[in-house]
N, C-alpha and C positions, 0 to 999 in steps of 0.2 A: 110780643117778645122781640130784643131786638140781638143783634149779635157782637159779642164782646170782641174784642182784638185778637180771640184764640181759634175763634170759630169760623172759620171763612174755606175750608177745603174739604171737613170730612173725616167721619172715620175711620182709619182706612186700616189703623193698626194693629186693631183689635180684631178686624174681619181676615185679616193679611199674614196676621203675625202671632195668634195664638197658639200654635203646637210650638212656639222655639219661646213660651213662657214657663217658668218655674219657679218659684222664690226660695228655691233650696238651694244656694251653689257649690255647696262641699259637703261633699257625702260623709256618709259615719266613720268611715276609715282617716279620714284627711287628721290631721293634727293640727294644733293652735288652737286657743282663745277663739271662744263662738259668741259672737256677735250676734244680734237683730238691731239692724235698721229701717224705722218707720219714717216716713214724713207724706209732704201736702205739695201739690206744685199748684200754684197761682200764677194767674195771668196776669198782667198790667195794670188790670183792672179789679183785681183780688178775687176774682172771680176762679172757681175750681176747675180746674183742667183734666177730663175726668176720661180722655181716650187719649192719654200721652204714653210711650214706652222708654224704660230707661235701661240701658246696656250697659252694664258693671264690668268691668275688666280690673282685676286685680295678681296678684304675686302671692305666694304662701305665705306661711309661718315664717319662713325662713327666708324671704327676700326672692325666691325665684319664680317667674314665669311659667306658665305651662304652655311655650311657644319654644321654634325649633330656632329661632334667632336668641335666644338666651341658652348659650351652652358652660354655664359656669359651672364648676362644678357642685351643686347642692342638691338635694334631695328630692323630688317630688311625689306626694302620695299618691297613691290609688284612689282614683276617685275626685283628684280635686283639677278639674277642667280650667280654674283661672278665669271663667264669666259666668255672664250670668241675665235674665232678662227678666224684667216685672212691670206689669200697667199698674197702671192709675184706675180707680175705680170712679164712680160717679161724683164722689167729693173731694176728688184729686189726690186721694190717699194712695199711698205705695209701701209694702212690708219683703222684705227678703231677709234671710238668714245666710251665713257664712264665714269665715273665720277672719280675725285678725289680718292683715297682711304683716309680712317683716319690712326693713328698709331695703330698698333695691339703688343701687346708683342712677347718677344720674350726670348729665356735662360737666356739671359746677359742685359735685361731692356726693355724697349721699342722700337721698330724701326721707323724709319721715313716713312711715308709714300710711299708706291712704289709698282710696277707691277710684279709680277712673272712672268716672261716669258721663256718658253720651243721652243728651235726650233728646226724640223724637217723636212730633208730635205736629197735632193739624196746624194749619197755617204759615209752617216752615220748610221752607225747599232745600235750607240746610240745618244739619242737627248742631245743638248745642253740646261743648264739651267743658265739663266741668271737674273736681276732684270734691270727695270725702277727705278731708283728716278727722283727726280722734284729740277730744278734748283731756287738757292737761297731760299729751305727750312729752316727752320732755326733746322728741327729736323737732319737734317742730319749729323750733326756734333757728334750727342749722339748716329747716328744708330750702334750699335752691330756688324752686320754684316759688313757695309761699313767701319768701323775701321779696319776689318779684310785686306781691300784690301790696296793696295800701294799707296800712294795718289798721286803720279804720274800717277795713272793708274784708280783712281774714275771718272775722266770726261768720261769716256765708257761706265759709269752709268746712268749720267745725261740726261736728254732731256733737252733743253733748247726752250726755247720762240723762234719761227720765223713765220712771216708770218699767223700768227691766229694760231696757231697753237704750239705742239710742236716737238719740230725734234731729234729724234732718229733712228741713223743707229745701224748696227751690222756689224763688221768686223769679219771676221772669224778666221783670223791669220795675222801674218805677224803686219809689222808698223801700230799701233795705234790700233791692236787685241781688241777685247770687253771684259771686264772680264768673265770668266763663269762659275759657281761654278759645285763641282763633289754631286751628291746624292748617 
């Protein structure tokens, strides 16, 4: 056996980091549109990335934070914490559930609705940061940020509808790469 481009440091995430997983991130009480998002993260080599964690950070229904630097005034529910954390399993599969986000502002206007997502995982010393949006939004044409990316290269953004569900992979590199912004 030999070792692909993902496999070089260990699992460390899964032995380190399992009491802060749940793939539930909005409890019963939260309001909005309930989503599930499943997908795959591949390595370079297409190979399954199968002890990777991803860290969800998102805004409510209603566009707001559940952080003490957002003091606008809008609502937030009982129960809805704004993250969220879920591995990969052995075939680099990933499922959480939780609601819609609204638009939240942003430098350059408002942005469309969508998931902050952080992943980490073996072989990298720093995490990758990337976003969810939501296929056939209609704000996504105004988002700020997604104007920034190549629009040959925004479908790596999107989730799209399948199966109940909606489906978002991560490629790491190589053909049809995921975009991933630097912080």
């Amino acid at each position: 056996m030999y070792t692909t481009s993902s496999q070089t440091i260990g699992p460390y995430l899964h032995i380190g980091m399992a009491w802060a997983v749940d793939p539930e991130f909005a409890g019963p009480a939260v309001k909005g549109e309930r989503i599930t998002v499943e997908g795959r993260i591949v390595d370079g080599d297409g190979s399954a990335v199968s002890d990777a964690m991803l860290e969800i950070w998102q805004a409510n229904a209603q566009g707001r934070y559940a952080h003490p630097d957002d003091t606008r005034e809008l609502s937030l529910d009982d129960g809805f914490m704004g993250w969220g954390r879920v591995t990969t399993d052995e075939d680099g599969r990933f499922r959480f559930r939780t609601i819609k986000p609204g638009r939240v502002p942003g430098a350059n206007g408002m942005q469309a609705p969508h998931l902050n997502v952080t992943v980490f995982m073996r072989g990298m010393l720093k995490q990758l940061v990337t976003r969810i949006y939501f296929s056939g939004d209609a704000a996504n044409d105004e988002d700020p940020v997604l104007k920034l990316v190549p629009e040959s290269r925004r479908d790596t953004l999107v989730a799209r509808p399948g199966n109940g569900v909606l489906e978002w992979n991560i490629v790491l590199q190589g053909r049809g790469e995921t975009v991933f912004f630097v912080i």
